[in-house]
Biopython code that builds the backbone (N, CA, C, O; Angstrom):
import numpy as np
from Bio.PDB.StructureBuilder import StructureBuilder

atoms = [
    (1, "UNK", "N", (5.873, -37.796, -18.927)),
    (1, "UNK", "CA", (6.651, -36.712, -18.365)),
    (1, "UNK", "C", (5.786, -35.451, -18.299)),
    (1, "UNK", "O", (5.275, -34.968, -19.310)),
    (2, "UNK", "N", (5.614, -34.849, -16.868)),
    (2, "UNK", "CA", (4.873, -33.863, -17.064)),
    (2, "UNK", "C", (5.134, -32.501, -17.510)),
    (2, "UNK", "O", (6.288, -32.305, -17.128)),
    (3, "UNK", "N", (4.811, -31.661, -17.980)),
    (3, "UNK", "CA", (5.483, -29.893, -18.680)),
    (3, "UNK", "C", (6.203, -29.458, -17.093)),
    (3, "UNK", "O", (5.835, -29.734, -15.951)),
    (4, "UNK", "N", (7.264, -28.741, -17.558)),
    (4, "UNK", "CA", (7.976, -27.683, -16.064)),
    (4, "UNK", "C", (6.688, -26.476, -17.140)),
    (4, "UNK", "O", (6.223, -26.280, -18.263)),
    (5, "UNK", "N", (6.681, -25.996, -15.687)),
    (5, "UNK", "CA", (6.221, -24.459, -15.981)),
    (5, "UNK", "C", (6.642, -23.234, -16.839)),
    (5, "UNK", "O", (5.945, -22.285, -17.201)),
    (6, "UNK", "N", (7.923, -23.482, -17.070)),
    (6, "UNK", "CA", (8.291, -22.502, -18.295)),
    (6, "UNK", "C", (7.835, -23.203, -19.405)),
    (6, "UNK", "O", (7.067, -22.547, -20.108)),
    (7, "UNK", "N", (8.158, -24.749, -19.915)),
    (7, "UNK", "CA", (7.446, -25.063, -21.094)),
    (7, "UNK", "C", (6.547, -24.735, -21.540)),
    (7, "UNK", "O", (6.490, -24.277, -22.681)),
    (8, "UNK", "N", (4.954, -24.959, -20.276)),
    (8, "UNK", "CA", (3.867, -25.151, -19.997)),
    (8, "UNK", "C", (3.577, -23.264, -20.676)),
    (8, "UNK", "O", (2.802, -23.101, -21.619)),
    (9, "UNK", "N", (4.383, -21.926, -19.964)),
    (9, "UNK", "CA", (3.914, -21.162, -20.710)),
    (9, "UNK", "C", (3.959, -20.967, -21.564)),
    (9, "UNK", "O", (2.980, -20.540, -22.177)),
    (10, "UNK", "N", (5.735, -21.270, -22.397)),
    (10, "UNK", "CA", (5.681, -21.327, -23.737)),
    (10, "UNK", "C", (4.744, -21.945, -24.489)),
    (10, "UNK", "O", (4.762, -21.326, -25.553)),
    (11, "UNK", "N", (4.090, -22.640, -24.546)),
    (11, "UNK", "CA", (3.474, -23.543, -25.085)),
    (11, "UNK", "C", (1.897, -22.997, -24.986)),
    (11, "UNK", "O", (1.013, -23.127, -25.833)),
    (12, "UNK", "N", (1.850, -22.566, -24.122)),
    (12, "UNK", "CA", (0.317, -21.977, -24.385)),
    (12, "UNK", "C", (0.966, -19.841, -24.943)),
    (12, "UNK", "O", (0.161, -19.113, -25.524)),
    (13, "UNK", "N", (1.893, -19.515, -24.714)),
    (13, "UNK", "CA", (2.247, -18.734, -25.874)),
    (13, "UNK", "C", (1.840, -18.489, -27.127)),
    (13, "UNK", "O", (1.031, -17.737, -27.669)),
    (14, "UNK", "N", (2.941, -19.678, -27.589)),
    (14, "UNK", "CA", (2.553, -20.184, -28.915)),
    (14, "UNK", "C", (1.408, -20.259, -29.247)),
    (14, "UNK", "O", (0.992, -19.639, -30.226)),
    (15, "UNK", "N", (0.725, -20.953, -28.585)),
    (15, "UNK", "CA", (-0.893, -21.404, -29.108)),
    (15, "UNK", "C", (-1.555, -19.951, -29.652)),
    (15, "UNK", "O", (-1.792, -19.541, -30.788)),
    (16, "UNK", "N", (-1.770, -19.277, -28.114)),
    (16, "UNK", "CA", (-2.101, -18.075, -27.892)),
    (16, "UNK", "C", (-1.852, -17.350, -29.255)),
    (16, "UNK", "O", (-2.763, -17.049, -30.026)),
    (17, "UNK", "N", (-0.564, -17.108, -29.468)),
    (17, "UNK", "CA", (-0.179, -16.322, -30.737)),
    (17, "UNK", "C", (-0.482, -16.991, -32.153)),
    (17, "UNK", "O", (-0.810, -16.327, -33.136)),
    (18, "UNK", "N", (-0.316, -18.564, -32.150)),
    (18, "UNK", "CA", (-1.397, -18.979, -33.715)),
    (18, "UNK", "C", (-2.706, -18.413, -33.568)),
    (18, "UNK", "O", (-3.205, -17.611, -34.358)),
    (19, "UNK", "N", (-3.115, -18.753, -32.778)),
    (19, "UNK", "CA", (-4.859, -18.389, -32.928)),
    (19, "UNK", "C", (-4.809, -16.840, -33.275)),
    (19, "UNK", "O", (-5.467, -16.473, -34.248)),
    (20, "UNK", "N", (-3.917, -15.693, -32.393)),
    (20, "UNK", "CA", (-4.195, -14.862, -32.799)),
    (20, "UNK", "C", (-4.071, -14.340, -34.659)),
    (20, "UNK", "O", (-4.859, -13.679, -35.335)),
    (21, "UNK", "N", (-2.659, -15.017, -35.046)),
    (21, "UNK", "CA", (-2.474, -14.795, -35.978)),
    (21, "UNK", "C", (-3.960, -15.380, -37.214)),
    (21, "UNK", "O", (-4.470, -14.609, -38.027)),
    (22, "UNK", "N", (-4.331, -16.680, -37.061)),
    (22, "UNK", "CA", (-5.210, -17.326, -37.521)),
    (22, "UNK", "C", (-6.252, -16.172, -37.591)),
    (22, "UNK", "O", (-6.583, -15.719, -38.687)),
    (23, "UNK", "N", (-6.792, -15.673, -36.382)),
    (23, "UNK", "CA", (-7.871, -14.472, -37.106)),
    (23, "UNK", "C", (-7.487, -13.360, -37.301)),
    (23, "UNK", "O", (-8.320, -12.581, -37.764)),
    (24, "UNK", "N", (-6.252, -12.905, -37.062)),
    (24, "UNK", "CA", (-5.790, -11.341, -37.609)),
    (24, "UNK", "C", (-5.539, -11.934, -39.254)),
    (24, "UNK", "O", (-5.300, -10.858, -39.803)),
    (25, "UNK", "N", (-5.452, -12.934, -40.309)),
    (25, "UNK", "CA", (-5.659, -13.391, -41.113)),
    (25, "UNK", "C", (-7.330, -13.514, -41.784)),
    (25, "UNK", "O", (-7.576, -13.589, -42.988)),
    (26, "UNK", "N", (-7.984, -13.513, -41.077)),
    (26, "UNK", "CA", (-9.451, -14.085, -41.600)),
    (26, "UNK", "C", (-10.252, -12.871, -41.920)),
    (26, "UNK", "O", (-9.965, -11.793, -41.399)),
    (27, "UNK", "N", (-11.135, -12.983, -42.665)),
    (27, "UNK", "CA", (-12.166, -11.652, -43.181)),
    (27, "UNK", "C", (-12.914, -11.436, -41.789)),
    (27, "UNK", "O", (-13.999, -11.066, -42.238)),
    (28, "UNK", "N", (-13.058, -11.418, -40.521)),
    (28, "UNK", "CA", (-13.951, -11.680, -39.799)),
    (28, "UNK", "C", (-13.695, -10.539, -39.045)),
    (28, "UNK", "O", (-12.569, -10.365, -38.581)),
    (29, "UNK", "N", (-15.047, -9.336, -38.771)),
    (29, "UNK", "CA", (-14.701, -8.517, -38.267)),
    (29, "UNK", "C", (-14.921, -8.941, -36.312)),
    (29, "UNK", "O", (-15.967, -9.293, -35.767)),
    (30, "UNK", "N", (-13.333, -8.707, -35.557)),
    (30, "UNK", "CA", (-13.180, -8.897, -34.318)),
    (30, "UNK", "C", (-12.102, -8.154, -33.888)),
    (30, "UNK", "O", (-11.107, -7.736, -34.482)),
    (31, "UNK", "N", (-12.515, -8.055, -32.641)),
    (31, "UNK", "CA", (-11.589, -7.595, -31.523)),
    (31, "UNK", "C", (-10.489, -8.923, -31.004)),
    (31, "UNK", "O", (-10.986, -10.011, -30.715)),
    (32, "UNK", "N", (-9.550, -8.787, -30.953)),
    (32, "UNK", "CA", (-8.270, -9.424, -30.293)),
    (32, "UNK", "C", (-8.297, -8.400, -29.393)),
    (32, "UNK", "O", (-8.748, -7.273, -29.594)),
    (33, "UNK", "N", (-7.506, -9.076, -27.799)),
    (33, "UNK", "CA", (-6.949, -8.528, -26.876)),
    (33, "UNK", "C", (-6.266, -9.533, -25.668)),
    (33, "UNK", "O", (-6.930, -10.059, -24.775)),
    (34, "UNK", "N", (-4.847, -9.672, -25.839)),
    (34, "UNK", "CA", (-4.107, -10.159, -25.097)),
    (34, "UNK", "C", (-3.743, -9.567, -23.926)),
    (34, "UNK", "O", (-2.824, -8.757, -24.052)),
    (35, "UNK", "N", (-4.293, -9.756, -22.530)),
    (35, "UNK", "CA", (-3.675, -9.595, -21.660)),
    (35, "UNK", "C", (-3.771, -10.136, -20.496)),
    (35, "UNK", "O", (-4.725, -10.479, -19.797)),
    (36, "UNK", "N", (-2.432, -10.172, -20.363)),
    (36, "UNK", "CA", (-2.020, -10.774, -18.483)),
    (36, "UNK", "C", (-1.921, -12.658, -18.900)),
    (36, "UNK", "O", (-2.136, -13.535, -18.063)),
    (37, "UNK", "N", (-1.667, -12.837, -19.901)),
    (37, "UNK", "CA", (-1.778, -14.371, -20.453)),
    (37, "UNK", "C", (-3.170, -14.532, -20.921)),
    (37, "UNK", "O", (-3.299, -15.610, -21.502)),
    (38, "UNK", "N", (-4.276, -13.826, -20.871)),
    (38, "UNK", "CA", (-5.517, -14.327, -21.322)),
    (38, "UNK", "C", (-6.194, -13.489, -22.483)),
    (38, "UNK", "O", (-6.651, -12.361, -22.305)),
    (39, "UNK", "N", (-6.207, -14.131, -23.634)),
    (39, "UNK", "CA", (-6.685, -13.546, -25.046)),
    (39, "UNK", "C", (-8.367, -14.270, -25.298)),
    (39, "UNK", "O", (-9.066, -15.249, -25.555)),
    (40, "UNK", "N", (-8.264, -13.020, -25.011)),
    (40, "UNK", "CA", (-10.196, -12.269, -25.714)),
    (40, "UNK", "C", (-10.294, -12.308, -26.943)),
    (40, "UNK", "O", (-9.268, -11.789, -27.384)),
    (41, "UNK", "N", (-11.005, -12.659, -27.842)),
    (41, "UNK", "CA", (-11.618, -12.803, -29.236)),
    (41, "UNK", "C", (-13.288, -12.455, -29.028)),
    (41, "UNK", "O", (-14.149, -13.254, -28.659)),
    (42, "UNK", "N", (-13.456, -11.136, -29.351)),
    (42, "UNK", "CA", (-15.132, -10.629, -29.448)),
    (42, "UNK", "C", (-15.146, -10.607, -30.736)),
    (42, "UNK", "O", (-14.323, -10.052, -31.464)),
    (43, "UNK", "N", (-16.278, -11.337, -31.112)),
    (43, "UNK", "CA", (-16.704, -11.446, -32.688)),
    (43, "UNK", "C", (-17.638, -9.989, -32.760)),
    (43, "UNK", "O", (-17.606, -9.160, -31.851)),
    (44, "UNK", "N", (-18.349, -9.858, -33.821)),
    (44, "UNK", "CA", (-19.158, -8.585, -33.984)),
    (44, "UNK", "C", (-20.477, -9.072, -33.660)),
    (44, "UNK", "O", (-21.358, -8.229, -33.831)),
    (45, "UNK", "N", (-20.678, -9.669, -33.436)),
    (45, "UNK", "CA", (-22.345, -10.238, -32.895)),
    (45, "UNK", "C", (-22.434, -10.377, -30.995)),
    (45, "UNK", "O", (-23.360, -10.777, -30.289)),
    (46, "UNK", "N", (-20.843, -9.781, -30.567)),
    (46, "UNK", "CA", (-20.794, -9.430, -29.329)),
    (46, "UNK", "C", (-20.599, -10.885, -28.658)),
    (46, "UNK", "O", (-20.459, -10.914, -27.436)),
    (47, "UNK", "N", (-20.584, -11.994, -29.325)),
    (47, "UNK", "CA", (-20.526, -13.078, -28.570)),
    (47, "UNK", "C", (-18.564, -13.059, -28.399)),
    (47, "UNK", "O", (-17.962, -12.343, -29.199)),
    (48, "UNK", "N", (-17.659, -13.946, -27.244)),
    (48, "UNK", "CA", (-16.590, -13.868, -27.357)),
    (48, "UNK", "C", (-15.976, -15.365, -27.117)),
    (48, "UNK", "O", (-16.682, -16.291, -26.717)),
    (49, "UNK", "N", (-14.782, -15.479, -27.364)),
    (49, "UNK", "CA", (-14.242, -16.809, -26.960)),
    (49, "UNK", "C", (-13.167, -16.427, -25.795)),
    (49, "UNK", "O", (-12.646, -15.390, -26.204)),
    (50, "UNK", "N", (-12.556, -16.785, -24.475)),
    (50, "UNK", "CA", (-11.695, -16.421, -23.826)),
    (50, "UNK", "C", (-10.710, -17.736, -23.808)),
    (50, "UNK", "O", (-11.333, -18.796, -23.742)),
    (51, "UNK", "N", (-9.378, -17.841, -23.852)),
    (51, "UNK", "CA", (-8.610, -18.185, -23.657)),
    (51, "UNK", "C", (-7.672, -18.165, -22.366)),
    (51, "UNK", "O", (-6.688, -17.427, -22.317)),
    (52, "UNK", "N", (-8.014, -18.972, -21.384)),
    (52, "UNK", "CA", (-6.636, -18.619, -20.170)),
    (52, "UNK", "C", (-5.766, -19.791, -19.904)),
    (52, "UNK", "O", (-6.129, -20.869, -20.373)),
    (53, "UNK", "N", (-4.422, -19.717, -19.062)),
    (53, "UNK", "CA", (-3.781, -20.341, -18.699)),
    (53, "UNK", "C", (-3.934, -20.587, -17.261)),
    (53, "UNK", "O", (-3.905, -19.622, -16.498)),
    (54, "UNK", "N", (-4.120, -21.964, -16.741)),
    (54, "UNK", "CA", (-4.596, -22.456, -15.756)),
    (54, "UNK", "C", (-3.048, -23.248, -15.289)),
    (54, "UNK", "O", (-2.883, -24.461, -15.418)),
    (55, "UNK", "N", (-1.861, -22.188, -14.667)),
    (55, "UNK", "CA", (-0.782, -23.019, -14.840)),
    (55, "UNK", "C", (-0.577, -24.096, -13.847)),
    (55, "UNK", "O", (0.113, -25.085, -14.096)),
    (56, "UNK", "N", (-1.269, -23.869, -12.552)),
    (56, "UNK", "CA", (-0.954, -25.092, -11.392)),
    (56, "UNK", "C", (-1.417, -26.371, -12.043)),
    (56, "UNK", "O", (-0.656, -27.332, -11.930)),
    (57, "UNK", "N", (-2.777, -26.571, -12.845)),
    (57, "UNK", "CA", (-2.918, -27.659, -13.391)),
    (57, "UNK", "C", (-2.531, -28.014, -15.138)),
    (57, "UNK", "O", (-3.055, -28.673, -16.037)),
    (58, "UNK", "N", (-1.695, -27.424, -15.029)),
    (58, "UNK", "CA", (-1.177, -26.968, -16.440)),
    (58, "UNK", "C", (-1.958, -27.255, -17.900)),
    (58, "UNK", "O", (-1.608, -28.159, -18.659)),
    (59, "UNK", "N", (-2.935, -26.450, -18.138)),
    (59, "UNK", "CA", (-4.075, -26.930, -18.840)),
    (59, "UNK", "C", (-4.565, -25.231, -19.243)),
    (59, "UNK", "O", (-4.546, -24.250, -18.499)),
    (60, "UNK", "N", (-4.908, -25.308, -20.404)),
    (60, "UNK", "CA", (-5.233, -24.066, -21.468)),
    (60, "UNK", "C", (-7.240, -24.675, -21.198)),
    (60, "UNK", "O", (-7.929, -25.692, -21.284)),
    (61, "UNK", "N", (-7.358, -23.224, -20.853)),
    (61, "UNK", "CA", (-8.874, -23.231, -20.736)),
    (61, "UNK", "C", (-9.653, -22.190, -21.625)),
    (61, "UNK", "O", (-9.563, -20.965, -21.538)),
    (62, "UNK", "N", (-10.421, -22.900, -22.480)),
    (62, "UNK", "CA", (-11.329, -21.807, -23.238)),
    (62, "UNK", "C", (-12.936, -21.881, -22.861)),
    (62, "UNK", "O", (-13.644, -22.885, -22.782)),
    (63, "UNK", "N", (-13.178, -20.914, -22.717)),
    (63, "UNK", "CA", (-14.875, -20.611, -22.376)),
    (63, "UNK", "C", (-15.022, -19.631, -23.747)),
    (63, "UNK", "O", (-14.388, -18.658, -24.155)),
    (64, "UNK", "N", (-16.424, -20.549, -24.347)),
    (64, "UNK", "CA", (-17.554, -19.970, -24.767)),
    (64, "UNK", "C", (-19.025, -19.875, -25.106)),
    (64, "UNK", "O", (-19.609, -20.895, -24.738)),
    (65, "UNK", "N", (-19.571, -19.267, -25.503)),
    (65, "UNK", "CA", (-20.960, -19.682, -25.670)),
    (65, "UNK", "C", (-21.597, -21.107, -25.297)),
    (65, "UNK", "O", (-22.424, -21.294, -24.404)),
    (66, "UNK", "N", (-21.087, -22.013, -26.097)),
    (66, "UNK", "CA", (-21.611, -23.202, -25.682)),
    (66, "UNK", "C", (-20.884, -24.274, -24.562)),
    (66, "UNK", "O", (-21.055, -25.493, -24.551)),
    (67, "UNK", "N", (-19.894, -23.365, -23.479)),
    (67, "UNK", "CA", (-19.285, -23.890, -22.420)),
    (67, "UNK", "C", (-17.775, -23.655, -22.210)),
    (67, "UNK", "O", (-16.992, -23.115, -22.990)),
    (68, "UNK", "N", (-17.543, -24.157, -21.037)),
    (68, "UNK", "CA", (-15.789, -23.762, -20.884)),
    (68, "UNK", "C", (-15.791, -25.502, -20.790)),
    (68, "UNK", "O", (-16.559, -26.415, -20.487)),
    (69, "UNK", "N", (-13.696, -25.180, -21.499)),
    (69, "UNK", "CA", (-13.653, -26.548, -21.791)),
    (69, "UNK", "C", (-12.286, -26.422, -21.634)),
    (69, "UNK", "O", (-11.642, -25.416, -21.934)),
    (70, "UNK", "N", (-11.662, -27.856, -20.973)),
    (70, "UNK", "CA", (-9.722, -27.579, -20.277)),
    (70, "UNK", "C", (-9.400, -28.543, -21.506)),
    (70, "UNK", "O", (-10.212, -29.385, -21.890)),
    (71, "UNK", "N", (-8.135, -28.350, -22.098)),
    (71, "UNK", "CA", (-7.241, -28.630, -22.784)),
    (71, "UNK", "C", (-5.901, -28.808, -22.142)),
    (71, "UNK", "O", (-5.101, -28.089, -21.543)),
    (72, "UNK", "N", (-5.997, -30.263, -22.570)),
    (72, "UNK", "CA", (-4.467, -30.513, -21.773)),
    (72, "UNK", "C", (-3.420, -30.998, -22.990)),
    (72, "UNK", "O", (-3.988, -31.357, -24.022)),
    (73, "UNK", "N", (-1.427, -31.068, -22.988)),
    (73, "UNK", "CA", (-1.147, -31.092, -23.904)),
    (73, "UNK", "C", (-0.450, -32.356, -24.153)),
    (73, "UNK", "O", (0.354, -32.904, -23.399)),
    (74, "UNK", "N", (-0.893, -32.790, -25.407)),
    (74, "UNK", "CA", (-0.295, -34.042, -25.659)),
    (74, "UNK", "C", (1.065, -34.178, -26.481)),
    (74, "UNK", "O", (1.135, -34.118, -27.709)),
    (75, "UNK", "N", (2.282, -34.398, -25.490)),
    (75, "UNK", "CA", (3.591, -33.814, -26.150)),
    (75, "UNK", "C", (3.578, -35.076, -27.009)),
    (75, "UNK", "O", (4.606, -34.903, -27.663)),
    (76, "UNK", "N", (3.111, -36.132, -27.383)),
    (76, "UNK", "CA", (3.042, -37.165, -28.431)),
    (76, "UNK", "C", (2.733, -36.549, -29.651)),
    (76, "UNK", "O", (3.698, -36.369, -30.393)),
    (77, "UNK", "N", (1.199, -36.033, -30.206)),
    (77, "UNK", "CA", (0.786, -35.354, -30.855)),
    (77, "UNK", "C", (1.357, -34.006, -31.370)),
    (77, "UNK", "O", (1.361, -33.528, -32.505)),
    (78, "UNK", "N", (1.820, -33.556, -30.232)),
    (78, "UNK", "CA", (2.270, -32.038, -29.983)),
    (78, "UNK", "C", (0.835, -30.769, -30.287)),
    (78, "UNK", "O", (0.822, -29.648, -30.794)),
    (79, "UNK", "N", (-0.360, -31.754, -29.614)),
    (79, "UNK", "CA", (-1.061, -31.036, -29.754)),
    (79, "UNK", "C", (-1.887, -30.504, -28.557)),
    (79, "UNK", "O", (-1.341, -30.961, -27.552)),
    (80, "UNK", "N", (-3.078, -29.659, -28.159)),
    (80, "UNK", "CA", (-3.745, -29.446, -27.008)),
    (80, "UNK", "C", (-5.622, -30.295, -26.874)),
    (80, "UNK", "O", (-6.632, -29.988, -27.506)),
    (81, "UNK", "N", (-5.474, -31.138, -26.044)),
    (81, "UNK", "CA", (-6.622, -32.147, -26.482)),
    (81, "UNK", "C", (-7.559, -31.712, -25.018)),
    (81, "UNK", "O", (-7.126, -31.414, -23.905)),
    (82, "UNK", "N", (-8.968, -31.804, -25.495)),
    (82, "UNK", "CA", (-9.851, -31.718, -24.363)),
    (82, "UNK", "C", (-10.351, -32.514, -23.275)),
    (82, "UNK", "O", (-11.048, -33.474, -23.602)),
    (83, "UNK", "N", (-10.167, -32.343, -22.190)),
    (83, "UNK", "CA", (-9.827, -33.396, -21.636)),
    (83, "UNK", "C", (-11.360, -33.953, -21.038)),
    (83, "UNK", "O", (-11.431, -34.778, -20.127)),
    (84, "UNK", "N", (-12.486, -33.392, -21.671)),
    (84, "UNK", "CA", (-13.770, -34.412, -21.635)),
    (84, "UNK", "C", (-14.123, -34.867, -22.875)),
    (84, "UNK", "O", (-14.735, -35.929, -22.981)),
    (85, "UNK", "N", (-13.686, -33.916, -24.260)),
    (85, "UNK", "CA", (-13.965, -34.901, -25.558)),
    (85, "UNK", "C", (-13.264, -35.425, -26.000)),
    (85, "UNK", "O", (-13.669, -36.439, -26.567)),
    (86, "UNK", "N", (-11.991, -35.180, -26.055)),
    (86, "UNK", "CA", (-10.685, -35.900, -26.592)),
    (86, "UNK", "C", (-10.424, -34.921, -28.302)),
    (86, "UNK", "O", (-9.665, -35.147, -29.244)),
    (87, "UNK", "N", (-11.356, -33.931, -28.081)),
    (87, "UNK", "CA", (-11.325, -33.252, -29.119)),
    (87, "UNK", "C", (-10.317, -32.367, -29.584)),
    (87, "UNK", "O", (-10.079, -31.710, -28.571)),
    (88, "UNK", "N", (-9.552, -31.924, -30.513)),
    (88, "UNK", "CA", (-8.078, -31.105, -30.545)),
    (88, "UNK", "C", (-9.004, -29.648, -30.850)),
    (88, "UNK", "O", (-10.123, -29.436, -31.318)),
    (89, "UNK", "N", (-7.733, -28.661, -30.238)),
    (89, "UNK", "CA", (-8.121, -27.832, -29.754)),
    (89, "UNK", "C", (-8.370, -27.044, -31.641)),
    (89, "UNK", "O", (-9.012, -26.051, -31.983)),
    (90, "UNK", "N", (-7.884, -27.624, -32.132)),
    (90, "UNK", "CA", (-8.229, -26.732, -33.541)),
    (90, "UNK", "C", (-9.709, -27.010, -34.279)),
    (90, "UNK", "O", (-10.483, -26.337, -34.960)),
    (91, "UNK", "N", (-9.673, -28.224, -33.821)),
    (91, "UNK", "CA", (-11.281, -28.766, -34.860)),
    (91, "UNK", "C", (-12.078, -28.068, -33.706)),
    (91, "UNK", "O", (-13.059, -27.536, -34.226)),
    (92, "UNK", "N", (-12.061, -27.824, -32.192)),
    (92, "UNK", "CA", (-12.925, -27.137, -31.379)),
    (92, "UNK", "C", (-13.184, -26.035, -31.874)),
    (92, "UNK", "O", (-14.355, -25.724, -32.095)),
    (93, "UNK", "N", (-12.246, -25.281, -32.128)),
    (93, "UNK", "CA", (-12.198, -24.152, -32.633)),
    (93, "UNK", "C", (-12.795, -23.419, -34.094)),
    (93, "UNK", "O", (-13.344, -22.339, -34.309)),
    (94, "UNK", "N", (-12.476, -24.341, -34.797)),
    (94, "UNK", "CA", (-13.200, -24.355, -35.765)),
    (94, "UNK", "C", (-14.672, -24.656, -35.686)),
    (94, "UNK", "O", (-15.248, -23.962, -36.524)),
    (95, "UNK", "N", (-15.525, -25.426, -35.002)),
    (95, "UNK", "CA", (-16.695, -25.622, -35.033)),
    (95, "UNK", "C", (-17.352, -24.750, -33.965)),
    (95, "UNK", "O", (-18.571, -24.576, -33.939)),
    (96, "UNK", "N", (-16.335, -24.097, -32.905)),
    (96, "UNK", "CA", (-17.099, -22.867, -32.114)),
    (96, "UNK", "C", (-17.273, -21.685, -33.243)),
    (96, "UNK", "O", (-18.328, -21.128, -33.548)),
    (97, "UNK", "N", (-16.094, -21.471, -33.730)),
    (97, "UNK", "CA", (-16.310, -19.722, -34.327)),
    (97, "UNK", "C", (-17.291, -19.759, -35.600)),
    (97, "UNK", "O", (-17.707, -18.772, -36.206)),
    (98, "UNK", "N", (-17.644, -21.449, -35.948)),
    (98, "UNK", "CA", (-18.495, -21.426, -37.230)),
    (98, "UNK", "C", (-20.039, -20.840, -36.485)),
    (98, "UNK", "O", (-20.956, -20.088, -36.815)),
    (99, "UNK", "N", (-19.614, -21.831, -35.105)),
    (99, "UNK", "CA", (-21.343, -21.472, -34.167)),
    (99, "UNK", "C", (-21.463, -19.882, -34.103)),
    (99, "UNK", "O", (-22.344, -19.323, -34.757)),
    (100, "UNK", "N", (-20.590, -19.168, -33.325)),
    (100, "UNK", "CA", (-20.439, -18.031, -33.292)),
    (100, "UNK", "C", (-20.415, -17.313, -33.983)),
    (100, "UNK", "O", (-21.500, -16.744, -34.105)),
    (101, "UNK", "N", (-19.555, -16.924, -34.681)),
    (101, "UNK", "CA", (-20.067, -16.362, -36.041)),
    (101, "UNK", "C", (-20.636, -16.166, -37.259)),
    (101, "UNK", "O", (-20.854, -15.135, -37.895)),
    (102, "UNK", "N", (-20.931, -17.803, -37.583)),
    (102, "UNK", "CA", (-21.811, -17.829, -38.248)),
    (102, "UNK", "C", (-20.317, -18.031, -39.766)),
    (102, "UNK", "O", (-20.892, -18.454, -40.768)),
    (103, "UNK", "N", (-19.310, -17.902, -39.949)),
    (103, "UNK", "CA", (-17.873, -18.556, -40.143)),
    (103, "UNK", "C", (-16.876, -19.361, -40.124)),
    (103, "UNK", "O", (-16.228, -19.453, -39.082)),
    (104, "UNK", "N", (-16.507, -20.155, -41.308)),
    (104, "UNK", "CA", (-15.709, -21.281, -41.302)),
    (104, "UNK", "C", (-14.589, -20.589, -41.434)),
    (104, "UNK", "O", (-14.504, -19.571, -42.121)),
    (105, "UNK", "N", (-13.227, -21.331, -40.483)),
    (105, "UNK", "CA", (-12.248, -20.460, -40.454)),
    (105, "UNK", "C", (-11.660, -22.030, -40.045)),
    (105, "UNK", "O", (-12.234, -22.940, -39.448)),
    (106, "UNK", "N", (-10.421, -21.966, -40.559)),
    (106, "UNK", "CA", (-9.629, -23.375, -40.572)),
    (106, "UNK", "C", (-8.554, -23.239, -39.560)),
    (106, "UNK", "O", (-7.911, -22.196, -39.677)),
    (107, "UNK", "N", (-8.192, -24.036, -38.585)),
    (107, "UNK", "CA", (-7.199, -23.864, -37.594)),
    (107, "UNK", "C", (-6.314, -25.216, -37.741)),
    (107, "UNK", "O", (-5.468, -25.539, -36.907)),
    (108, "UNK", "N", (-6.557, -25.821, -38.683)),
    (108, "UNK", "CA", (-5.128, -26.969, -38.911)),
    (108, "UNK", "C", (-3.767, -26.956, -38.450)),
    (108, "UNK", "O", (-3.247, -28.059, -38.278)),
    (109, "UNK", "N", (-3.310, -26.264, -38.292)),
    (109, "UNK", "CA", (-1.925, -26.157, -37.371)),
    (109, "UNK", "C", (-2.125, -26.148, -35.847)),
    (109, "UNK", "O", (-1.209, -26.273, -35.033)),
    (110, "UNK", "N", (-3.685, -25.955, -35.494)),
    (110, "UNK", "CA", (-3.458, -26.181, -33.817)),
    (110, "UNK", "C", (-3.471, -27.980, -33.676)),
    (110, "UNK", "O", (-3.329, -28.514, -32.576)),
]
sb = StructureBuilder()
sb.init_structure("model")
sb.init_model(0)
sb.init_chain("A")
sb.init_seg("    ")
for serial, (resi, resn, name, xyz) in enumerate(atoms, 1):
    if name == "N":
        sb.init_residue(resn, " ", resi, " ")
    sb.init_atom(name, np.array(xyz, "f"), 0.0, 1.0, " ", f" {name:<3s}", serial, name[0])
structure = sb.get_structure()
């Protein structure tokens, strides 16, 4: 069954707002900035992660340093999986911001 479009935003909402919460939690000095659906994370070494919503193909896209990568959602899991590694969007996450910042920061709930 595929997401209707209101799900599809809720759902990258949500996401949107764990992650934010996840580093407004962490010792890590950064910039957050949500807007227009797309949340910016600039670490202090100036490198950033972007987050957007890609709603016609209903798929959460993050670009960073080491590439942009689509996440699509697996309402089985109830999670957001990559749709060239099969990787969940939290262990991604976790092993980008360790690259990036040089910081282990745990995202288990994505």
């Amino acid at each position: 069954m595929s997401l209707t479009e209101a799900r599809f935003h809720d759902l990258v909402d949500a996401v949107q707002q764990a992650v934010e919460d996840i580093f407004d939690d962490c010792d890590l000095d950064l910039d957050l900035e949500n807007s227009g659906g797309v949340l910016t994370v600039r670490f202090e070494n100036g490198t950033q992660l972007i987050f957007s919503r890609q709603a016609p193909i209903r798929q959460l896209w993050l670009a960073a340093r080491s590439g942009g990568f689509h996440f699509d959602y697996d309402q089985a899991s109830d999670r957001w999986i990559c749709d060239s590694s099969d990787e969940q969007l939290g262990e991604m996450l976790e092993r980008i911001t360790l690259e990036q910042s040089g910081e282990s920061i745990e995202f288990d709930e994505l």
